[in-house]
N, C-alpha and C positions, 0 to 999 in steps of 0.2 A: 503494500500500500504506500500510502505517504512518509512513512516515517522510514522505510526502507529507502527510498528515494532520497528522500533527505540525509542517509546516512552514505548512500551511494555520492552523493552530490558534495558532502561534506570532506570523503574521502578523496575524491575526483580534484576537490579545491588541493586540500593537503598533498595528493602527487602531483599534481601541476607548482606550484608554492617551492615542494622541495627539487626538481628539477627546473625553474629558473633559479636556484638557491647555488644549484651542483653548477650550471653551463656559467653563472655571474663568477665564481670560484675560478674556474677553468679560465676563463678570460683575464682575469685578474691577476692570477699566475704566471701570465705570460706579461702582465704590465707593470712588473714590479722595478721602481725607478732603479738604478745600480745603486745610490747613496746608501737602500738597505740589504745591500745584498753585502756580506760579510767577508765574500772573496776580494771587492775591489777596494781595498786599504785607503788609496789614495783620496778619492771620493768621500768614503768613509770619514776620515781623518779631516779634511778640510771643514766638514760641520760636525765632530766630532763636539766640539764645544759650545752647540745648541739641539743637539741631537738628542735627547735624555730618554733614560731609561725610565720603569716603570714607581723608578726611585723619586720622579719628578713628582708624580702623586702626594706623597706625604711632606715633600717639603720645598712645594710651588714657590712660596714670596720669597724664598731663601734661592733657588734657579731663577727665576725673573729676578732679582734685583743684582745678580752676579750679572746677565746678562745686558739690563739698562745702564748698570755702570761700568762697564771694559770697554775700552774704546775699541771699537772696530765690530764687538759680538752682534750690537741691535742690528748693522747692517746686514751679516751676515744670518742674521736672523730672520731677518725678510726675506730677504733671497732665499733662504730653504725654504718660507713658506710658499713662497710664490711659485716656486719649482717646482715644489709638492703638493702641495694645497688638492690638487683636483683630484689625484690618488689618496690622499686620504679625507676625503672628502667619500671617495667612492666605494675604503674601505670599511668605514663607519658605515654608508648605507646598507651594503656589504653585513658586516656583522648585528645590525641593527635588525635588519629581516632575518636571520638566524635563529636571534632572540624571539622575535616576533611568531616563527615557525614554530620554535619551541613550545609557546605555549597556546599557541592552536590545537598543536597538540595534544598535550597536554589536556584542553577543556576537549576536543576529541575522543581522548580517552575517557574521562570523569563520565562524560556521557552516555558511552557506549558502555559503561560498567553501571550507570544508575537506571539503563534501562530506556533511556531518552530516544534512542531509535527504534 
């Protein structure tokens, strides 16, 4: 009946959902700028000193204000963002709908266990 349908339809979203999830991945992996790729040193190395790690987290106004006060860091600050910007723009959207999939899911399930289809 209906609720089969809906459950077919629900599904039907959830595999479409996770294969634009898999092919945006796919493509993404082939558009990884060199700065983050770990082989090219030199790259690396040149915005090494606006590049932070996940360490940047816990102690943000302490990396910004290292960064607004070294002469030369704000410029080069810019310029990695601007470089970068539209790749991690794109990887945020990226892991944004991962999340997002996740908990489609997730109420996916909750449903199909309470009986809801």
């Amino acid at each position: 009946g209906e609720r089969e349908n809906l459950c077919g339809k629900s599904l039907l979203q959830l595999v479409s959902s996770g294969s634009a999830i898999i092919a945006e991945l796919l493509r993404i992996s082939s558009a990884v700028p060199r700065v983050f790729l770990y082989d090219v040193r030199n790259e690396k190395n040149m915005y090494a000193q606006v590049c932070f790690d996940f360490s940047y987290l816990k102690e943000a106004e302490e990396y910004e204000n290292r960064v607004n006060s070294t002469s030369g860091l704000l410029e080069l600050d810019t310029e990695f963002l601007e470089t970068n910007s539209e790749f991690a723009k794109r990887a945020y959207n990226l892991f944004e709908s991962m999340i997002k999939y996740w908990r489609d899911v997730d109420v996916f399930l909750e449903r199909l266990d309470k009986g809801y289809f």
